[in-house]
C-alpha positions in Angstrom: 0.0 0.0 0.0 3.3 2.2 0.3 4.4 1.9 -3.1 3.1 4.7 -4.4 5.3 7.5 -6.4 6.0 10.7 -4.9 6.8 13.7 -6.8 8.5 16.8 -5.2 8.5 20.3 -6.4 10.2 23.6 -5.3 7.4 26.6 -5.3 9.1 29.6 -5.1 5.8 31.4 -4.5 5.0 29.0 -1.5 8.4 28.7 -0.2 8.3 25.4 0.4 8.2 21.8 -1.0 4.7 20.5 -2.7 5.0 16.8 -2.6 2.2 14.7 -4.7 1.2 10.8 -5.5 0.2 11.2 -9.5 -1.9 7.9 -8.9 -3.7 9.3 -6.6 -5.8 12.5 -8.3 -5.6 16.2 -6.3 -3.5 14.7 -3.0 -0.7 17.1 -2.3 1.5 18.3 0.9 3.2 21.0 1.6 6.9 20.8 3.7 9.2 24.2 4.2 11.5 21.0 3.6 11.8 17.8 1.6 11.4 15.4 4.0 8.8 17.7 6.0 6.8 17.5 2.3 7.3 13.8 2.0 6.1 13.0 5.8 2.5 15.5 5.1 2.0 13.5 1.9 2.0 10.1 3.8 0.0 11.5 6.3 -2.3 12.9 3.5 -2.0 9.5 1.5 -3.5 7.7 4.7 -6.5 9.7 5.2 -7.0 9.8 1.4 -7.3 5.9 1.1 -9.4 5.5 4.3 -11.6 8.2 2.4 -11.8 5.9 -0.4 -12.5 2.5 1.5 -15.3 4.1 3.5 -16.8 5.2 0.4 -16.3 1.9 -1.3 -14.3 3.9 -4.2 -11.6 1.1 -5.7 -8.0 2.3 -4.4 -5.4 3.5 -6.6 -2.2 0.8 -8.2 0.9 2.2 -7.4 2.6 2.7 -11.0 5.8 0.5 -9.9 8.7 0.5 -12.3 8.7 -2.9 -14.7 11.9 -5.0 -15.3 13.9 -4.2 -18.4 14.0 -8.0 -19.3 12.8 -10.8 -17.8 14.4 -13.2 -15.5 16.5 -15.8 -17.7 16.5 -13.4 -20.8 19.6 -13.0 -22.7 20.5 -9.2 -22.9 19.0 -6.5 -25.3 23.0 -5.9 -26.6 
């Protein structure tokens, strides 16, 4: 339920860190640092997917990276 991407971004006109989860639509957390930003958002997260299960709304997949190749295939080169 943690894997979720984070995206952070500098706003110079907030000063401050906006940290977001692109799976998970309008969810975003402000930090006057990086890792202020990153512990709002999981806080945020958390409420946002207790939000969904209460309503019965399906939760988000985290968008995990895929494997390049998979196991027991020769290299691309």
């Amino acid at each position: 339920m943690n894997k979720f991407s984070c995206v952070l971004k500098y706003s110079n006109e907030d000063g401050g860190w906006i940290a977001t989860i692109p799976e998970i639509p309008n969810l975003s957390a402000f930090g006057v640092t990086q890792e202020k930003a990153i512990q709002e958002l999981k806080i945020a997260r958390d409420l946002m997917l207790d939000m969904y299960m209460e309503d019965g709304c399906p939760i988000p997949e985290p968008d995990v990276l895929k494997p390049l190749r998979q196991p027991n295939q020769k290299g691309l080169f």
